[in-house]
C-alpha positions as CSV (number, residue, x, y, z in Angstrom):
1,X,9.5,7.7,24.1
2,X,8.1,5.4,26.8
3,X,10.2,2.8,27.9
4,X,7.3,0.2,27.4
5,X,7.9,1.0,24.1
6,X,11.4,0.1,23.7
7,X,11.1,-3.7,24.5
8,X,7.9,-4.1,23.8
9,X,8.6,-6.8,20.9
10,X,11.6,-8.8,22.8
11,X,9.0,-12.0,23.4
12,X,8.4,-12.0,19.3
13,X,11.5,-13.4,17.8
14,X,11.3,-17.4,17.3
15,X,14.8,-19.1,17.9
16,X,14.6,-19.9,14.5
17,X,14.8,-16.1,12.8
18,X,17.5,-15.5,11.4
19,X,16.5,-14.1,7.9
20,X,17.9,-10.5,7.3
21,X,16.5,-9.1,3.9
22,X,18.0,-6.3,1.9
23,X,17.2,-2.8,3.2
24,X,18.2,0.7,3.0
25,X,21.3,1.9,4.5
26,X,20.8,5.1,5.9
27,X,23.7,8.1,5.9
28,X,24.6,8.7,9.4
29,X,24.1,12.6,8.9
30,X,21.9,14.0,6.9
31,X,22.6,14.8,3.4
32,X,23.7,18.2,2.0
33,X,21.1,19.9,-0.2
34,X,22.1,18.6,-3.6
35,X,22.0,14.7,-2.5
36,X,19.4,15.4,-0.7
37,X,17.3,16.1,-3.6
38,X,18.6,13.8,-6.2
39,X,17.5,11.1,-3.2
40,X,14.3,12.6,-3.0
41,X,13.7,12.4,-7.3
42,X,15.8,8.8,-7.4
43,X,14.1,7.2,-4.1
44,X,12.7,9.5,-1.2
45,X,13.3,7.0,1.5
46,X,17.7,6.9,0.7
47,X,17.8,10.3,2.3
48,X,16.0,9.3,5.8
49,X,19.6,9.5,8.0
50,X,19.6,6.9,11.1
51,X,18.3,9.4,13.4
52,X,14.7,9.4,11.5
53,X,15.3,5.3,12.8
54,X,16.9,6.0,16.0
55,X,14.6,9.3,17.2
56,X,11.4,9.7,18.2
57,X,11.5,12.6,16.3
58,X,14.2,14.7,14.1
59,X,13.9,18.0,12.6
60,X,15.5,18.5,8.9
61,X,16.0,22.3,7.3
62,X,15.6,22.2,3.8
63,X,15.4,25.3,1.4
64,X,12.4,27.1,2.3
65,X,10.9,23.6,4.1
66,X,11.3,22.4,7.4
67,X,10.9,18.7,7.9
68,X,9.7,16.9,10.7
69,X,9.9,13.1,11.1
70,X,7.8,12.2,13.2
71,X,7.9,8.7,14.6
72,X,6.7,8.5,18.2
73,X,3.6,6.4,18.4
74,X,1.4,9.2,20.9
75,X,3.4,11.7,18.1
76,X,2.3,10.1,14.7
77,X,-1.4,9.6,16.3
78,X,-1.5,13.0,17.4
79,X,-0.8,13.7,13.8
80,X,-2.9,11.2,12.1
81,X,-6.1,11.2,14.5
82,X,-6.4,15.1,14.9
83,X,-9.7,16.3,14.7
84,X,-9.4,20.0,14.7
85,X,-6.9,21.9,11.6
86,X,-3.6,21.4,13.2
87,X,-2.5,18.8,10.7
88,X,-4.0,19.1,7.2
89,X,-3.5,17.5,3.6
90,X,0.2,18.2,2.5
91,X,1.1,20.2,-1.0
92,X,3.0,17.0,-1.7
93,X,0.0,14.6,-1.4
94,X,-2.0,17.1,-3.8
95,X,0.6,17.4,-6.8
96,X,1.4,13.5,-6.6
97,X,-2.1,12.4,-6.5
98,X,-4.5,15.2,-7.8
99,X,-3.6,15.3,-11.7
100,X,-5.1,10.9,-11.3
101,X,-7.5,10.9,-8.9
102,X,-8.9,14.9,-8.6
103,X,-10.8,15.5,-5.6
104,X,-11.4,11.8,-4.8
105,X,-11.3,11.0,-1.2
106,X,-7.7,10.7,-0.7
107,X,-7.0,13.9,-1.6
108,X,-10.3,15.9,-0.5
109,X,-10.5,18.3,2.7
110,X,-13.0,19.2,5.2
111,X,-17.1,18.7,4.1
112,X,-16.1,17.3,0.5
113,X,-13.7,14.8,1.8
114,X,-16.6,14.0,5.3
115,X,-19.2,13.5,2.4
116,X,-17.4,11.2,0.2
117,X,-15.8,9.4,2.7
118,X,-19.2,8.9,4.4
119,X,-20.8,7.7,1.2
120,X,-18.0,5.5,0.4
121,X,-17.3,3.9,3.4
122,X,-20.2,1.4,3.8
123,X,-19.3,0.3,0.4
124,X,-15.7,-1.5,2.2
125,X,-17.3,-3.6,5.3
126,X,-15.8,-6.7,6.5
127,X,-18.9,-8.2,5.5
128,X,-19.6,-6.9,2.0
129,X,-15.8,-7.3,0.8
130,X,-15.9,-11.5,1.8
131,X,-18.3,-11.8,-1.0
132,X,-15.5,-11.2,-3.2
133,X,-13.7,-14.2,-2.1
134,X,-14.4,-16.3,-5.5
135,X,-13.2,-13.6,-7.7
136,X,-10.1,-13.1,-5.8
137,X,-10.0,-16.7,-5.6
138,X,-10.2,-17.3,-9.6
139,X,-7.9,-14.5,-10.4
140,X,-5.1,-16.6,-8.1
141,X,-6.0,-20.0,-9.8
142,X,-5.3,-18.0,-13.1
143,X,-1.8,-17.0,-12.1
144,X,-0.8,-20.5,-11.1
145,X,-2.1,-21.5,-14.6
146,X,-0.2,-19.4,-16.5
147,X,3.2,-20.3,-14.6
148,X,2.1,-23.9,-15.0
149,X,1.8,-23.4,-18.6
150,X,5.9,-22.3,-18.7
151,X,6.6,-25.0,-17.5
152,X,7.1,-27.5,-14.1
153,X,9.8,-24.3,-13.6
154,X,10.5,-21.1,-14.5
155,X,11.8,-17.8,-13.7
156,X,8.6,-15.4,-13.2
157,X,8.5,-11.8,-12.6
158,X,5.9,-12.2,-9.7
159,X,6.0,-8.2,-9.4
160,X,4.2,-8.2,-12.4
161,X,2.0,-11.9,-12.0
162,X,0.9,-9.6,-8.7
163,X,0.0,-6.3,-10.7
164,X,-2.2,-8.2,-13.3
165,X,-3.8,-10.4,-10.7
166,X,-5.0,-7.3,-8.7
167,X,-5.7,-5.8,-11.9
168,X,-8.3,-8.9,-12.5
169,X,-9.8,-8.4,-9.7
170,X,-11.1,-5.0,-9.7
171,X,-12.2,-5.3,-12.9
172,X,-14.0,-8.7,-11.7
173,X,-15.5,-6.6,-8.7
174,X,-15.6,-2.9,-9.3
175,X,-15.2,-2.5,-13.0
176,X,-16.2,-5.5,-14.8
177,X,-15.0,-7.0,-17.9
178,X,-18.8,-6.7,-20.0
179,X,-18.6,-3.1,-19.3
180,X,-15.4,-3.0,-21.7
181,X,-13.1,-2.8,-19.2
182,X,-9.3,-2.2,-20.6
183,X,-7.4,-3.9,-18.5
184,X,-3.7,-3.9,-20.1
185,X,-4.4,0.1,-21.0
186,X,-5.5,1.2,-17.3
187,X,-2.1,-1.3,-16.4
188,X,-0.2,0.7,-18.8
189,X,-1.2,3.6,-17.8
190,X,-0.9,3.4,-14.3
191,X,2.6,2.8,-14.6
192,X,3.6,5.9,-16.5
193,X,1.7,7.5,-14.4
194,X,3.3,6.1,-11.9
195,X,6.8,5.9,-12.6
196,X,7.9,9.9,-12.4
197,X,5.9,10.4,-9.2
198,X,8.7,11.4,-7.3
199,X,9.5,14.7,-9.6
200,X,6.1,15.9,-8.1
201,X,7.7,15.3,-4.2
202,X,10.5,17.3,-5.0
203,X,9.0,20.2,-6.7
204,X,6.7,20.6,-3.8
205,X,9.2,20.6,-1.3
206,X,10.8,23.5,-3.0
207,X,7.9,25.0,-4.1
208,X,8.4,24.8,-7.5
209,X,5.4,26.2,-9.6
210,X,2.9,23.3,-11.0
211,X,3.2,24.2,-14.3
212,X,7.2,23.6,-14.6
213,X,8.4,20.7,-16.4
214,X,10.4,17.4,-15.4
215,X,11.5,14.8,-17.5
216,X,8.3,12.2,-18.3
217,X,5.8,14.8,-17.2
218,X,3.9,14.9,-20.1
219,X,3.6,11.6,-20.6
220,X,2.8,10.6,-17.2
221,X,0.0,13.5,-17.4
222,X,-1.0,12.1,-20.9
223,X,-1.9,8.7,-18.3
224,X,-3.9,10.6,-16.1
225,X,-6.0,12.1,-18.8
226,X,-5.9,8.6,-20.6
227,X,-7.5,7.2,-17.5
228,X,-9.8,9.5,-16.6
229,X,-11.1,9.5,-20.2
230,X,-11.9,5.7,-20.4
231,X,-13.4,6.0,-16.6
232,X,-15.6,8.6,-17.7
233,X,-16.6,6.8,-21.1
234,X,-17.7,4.2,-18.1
235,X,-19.8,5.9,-16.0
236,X,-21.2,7.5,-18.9
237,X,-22.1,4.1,-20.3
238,X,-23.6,2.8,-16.9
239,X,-26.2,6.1,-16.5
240,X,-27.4,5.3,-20.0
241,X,-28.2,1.5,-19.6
242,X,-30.2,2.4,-16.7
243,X,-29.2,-1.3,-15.6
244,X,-28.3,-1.8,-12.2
245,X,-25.1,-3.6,-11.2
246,X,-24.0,-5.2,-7.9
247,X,-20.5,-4.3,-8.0
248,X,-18.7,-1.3,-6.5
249,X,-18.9,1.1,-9.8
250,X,-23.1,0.4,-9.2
251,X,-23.1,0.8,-5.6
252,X,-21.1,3.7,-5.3
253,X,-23.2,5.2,-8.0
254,X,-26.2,4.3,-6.4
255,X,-25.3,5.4,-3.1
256,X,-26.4,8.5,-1.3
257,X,-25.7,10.9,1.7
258,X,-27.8,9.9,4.3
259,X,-28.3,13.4,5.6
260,X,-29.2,14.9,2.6
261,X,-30.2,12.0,-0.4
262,X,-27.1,14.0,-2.3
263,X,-25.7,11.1,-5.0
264,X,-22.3,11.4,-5.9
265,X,-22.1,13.4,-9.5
266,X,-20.1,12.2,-12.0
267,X,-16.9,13.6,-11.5
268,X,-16.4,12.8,-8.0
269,X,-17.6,9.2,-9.3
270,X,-14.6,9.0,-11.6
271,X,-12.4,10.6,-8.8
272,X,-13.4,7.7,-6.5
273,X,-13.2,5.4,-9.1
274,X,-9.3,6.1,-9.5
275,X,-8.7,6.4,-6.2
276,X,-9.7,3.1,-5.4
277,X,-8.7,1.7,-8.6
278,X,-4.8,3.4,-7.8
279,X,-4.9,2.0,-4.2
280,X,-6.3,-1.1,-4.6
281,X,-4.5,-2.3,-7.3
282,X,-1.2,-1.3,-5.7
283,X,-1.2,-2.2,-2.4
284,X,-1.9,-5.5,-2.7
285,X,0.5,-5.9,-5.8
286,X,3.2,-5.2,-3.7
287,X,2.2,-6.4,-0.7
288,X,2.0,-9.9,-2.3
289,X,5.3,-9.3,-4.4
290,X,7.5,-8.6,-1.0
291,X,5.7,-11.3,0.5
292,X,6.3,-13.8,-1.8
293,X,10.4,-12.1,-2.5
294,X,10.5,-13.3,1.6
295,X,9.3,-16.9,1.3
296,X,11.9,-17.8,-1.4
297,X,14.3,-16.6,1.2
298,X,12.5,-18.8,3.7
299,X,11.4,-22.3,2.5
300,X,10.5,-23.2,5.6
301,X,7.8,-20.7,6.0
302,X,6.4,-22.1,2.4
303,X,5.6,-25.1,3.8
304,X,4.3,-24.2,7.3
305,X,1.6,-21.9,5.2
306,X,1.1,-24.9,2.6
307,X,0.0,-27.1,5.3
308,X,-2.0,-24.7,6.8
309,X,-3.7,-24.2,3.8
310,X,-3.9,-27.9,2.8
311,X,-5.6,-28.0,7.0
312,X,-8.0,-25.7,6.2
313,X,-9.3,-25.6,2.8
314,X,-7.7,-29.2,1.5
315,X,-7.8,-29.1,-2.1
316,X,-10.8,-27.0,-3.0
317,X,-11.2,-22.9,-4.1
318,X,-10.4,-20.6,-0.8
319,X,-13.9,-19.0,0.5
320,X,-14.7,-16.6,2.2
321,X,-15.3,-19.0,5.5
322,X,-11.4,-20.3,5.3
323,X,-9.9,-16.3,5.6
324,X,-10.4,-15.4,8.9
325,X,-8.7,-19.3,9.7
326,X,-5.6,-19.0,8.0
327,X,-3.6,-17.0,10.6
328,X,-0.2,-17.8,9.7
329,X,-1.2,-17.2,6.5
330,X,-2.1,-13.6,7.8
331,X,1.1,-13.3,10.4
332,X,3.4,-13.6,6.9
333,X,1.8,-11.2,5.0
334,X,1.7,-8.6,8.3
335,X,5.8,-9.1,8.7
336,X,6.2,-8.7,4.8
337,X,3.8,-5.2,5.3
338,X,5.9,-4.4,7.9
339,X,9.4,-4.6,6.6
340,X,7.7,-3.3,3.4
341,X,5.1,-1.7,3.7
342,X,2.7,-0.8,0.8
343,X,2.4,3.0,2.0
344,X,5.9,3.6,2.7
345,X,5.3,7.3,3.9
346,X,2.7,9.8,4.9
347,X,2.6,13.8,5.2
348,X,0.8,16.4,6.6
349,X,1.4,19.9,6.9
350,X,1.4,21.5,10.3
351,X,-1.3,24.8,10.4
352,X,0.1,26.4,13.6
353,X,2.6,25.8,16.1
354,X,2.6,22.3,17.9
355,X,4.6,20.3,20.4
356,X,5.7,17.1,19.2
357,X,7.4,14.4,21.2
358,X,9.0,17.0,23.1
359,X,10.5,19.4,20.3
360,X,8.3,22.7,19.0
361,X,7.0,22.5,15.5
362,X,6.5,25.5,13.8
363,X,3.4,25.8,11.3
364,X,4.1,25.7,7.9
365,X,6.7,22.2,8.8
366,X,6.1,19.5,7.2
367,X,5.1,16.7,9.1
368,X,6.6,13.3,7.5
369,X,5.4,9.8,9.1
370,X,8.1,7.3,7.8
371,X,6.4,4.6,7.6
372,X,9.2,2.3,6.4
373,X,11.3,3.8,8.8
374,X,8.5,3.4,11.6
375,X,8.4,-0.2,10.8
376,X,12.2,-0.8,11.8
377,X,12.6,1.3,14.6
378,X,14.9,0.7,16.6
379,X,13.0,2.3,20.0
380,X,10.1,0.1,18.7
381,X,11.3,-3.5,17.4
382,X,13.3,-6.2,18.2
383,X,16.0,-7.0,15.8
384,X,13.9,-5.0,13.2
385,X,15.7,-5.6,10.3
386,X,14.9,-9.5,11.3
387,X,11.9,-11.7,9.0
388,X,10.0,-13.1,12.1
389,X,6.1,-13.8,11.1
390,X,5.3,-14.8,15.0
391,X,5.6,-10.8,16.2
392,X,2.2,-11.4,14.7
393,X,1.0,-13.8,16.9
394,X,-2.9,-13.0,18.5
395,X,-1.0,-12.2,22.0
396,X,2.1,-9.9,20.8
397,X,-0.1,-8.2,18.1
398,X,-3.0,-7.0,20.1
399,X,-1.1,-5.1,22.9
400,X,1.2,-3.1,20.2
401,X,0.5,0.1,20.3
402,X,-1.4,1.7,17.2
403,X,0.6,3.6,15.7
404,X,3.4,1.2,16.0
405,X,2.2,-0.6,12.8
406,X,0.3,1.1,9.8
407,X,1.1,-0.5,6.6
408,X,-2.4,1.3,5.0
409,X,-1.9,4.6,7.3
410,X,-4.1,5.3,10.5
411,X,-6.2,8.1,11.7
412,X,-9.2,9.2,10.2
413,X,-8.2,8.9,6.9
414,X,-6.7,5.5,7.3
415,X,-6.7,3.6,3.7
416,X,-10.3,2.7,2.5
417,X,-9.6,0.1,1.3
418,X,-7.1,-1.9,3.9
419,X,-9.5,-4.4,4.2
420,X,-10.6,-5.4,0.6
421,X,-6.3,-5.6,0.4
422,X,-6.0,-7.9,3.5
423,X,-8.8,-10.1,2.6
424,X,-7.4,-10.1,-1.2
425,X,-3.8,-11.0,0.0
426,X,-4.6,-14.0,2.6
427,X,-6.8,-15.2,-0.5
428,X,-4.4,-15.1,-3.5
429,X,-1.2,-15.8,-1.0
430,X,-2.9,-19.1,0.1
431,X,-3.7,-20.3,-3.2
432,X,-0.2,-19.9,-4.8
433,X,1.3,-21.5,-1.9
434,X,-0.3,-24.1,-2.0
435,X,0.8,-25.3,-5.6
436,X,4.1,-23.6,-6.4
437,X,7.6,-23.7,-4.7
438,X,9.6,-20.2,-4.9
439,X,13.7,-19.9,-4.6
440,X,15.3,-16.6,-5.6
441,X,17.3,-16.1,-8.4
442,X,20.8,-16.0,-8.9
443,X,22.1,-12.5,-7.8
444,X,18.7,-11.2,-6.9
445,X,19.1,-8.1,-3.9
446,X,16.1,-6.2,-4.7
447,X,15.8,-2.5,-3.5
448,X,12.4,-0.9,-2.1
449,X,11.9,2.2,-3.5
450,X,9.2,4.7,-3.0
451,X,6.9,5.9,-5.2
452,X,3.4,6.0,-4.2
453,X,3.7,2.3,-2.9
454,X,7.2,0.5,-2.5
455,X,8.3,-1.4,-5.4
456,X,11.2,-3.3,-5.8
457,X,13.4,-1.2,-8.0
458,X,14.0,-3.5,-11.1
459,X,11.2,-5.8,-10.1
460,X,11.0,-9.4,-8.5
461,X,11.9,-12.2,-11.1
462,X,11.5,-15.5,-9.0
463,X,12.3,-19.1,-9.6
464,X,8.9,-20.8,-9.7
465,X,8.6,-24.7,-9.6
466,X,4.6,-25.9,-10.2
467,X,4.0,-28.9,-7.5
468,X,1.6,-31.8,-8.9
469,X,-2.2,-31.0,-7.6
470,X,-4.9,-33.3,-7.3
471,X,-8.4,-32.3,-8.1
């Protein structure tokens, strides 16, 4: 690893940073077979030894799988960015995702996933996703009035203030309410679906057959069909109004190939539809929930952002024309992404024999990026383990090297939706902050875990204290 790269963050620590929050302790070796596995079912990211932290690459032999963490910057880009069939679409990727989201473009290959994510993409520009402001706006308004109603304080589980919040959103902007939108069913059944993921991880790495049980497999499937079911009822409803809508269900609907005038048939609309709905509703939800977990540990950051805020917007409703000015705003939420970020890990299977930061990778390895782990490098960060918004200052930010920092991924198939998340995040994150106070709770220590996104394992109960506002 380049030597550039080993220092590269020393300007970014203020004098001031001194805030260490919990994190994983990784073995020094790694783990026999048996712990091994239970890690992977009880939280993947436990068994990532300090090497996958201290390499730019290490190698791990598992039954019938070789593992390669790969965290190199040119490494994971090579990985992430390769055009040819070197690096494909991992097993693991399929059997966690396909039973929600079917062919959708997370999980697609080749011309289906070039077709849908062609179609798709115009639908996410800077441009277009700003005029969702006010919804995201309102949606934050509504969680400070609900926490106002219990009171000048409370303990609030934020985790779950976050969840319904992003929740509100889509269904204000992709799905809305007057089309009979369930919001507290698709919230219910996102979590089961959810919350055996990791069985699916470990019976792909050992090649377990699809149709083998785990505990919670049914009912996690049961979601999946659950969702896919009331999705379909909704498409099906839109075709027969005829009526057209200006939100994403009615543009992606309406959209076409340009090459060919091909519209997207139903199906692949529903795939879409919960792919979109999965990662958009996630990532933010717990980008926000770490985010806010770090300012109760750091008061003094609350009120740096609430003056910010109070500079730039006063007392009135965020807009789209305050985002791109609240850039502490933005540096908090980047340092929360990267100590946590909302896609804690990526794979790819290797096709044919590669070099890889200087070690040979056979094909048929699997090819883990560890995020999380990426994020507190030690060959890459200062003091990683260290809360310090300013490493995400205009001048230290733009010379990092890409792969460096992907809280949504990177590559071709970087996260769709990063942007509607960002703009979403500085949005609601400004708006709470500027009315409510957050200390943590007595005993709190929460633990990131990894499931699709990285939760905090019993969730995020906060004290929350309402300040006086003035219209």
């Amino acid at each position: 690893m380049d030597t550039q790269h080993e220092r590269f963050d020393a300007r970014a620590r203020a004098p001031e940073s001194h805030l260490r929050p919990p994190t994983i302790t990784p073995p020094d070796h790694p783990l026999p077979f048996p712990r091994s596995l239970m890690a992977v079912i009880r939280n993947p990211i436990e068994g990532w030894c300090k090497a996958v932290y201290e390499e730019p690459i290490f190698l791990e032999q598992m039954p019938g799988q070789l593992l390669a963490f790969v965290t190199d910057p040119e490494a994971v880009r090579s990985v992430l960015q390769s055009t040819g069939d070197a690096f494909v679409k991992s097993d693991v990727d399929r059997r966690l995702l396909s039973p929600m989201v079917g062919e959708g473009v997370l999980t697609a290959e080749g011309k289906k996933w070039r077709w849908q994510r062609h179609t798709t993409a115009p639908l996410f520009r800077h441009g277009e996703l700003l005029c969702y402001v006010e919804a995201m706006s309102a949606a934050a308004k509504r969680v400070c009035d609900r926490w106002r109603q219990a009171g000048p304080k409370s303990i609030q589980n934020v985790d779950q203030a976050m969840i319904r919040a992003s929740f509100e959103i889509i269904a204000d902007t992709m799905l809305p309410h007057d089309d009979g939108f369930d919001i507290a069913l698709i919230e219910r059944c996102m979590a089961d679906y959810l919350a055996v993921s990791t069985w699916d991880i470990a019976y792909a790495l050992l090649h377990v057959p699809q149709w083998m049980p785990f505990p919670g497999k049914g009912r996690s499937r049961g979601a999946a069909k659950t969702m896919r079911a009331a999705m379909s009822d909704l498409v099906e409803q839109r075709r027969r109004s005829g009526k057209a809508h200006d939100d994403l269900l009615g543009r992606m609907m309406a959209a076409t190939d340009p090459e060919t005038g091909e519209a997207m048939p139903s199906d692949q609309v529903i795939d879409n539809l919960l792919t979109f709905l999965l990662a958009g509703h996630e990532t933010t939800a717990t980008m926000l929930t770490w985010t806010l977990y770090l300012l109760a540990k750091a008061p003094e950051w609350q009120e740096r952002l609430a003056a910010e805020v109070r500079a730039v917007a006063g007392n009135r409703d965020i807009t789209a024309d305050d985002v791109a000015q609240l850039g502490l705003t933005r540096q908090v939420l980047n340092e929360a992404a990267r100590l946590y970020p909302p896609v804690p890990v990526i794979t790819r299977l290797a096709t044919k024999d590669v070099e890889l930061a200087g070690k040979q990778v056979p094909a048929g390895a699997l090819c883990v990026i560890p995020i999380y782990a990426i994020h507190r490098h030690a060959l890459l960060w200062d003091d990683p383990d260290i809360f310090d918004p300013p490493r995400f200052s205009d001048d230290l930010h733009a010379g990092r090297p890409r792969c460096t920092y992907m809280p949504f991924g990177a590559g071709p198939r970087i996260c769709m939706g990063a942007a509607f998340a960002n703009i979403e995040a500085v949005t609601i994150l400004a708006t709470l902050i500027r009315d409510v106070r957050l200390a943590e709770t007595a005993g709190l220590n929460p633990v990131p875990v990894a499931r699709v996104s990285l939760r905090p394992k019993d969730g995020m109960p906060l004290e929350v204290t309402c300040l006086e506002t003035s219209a």
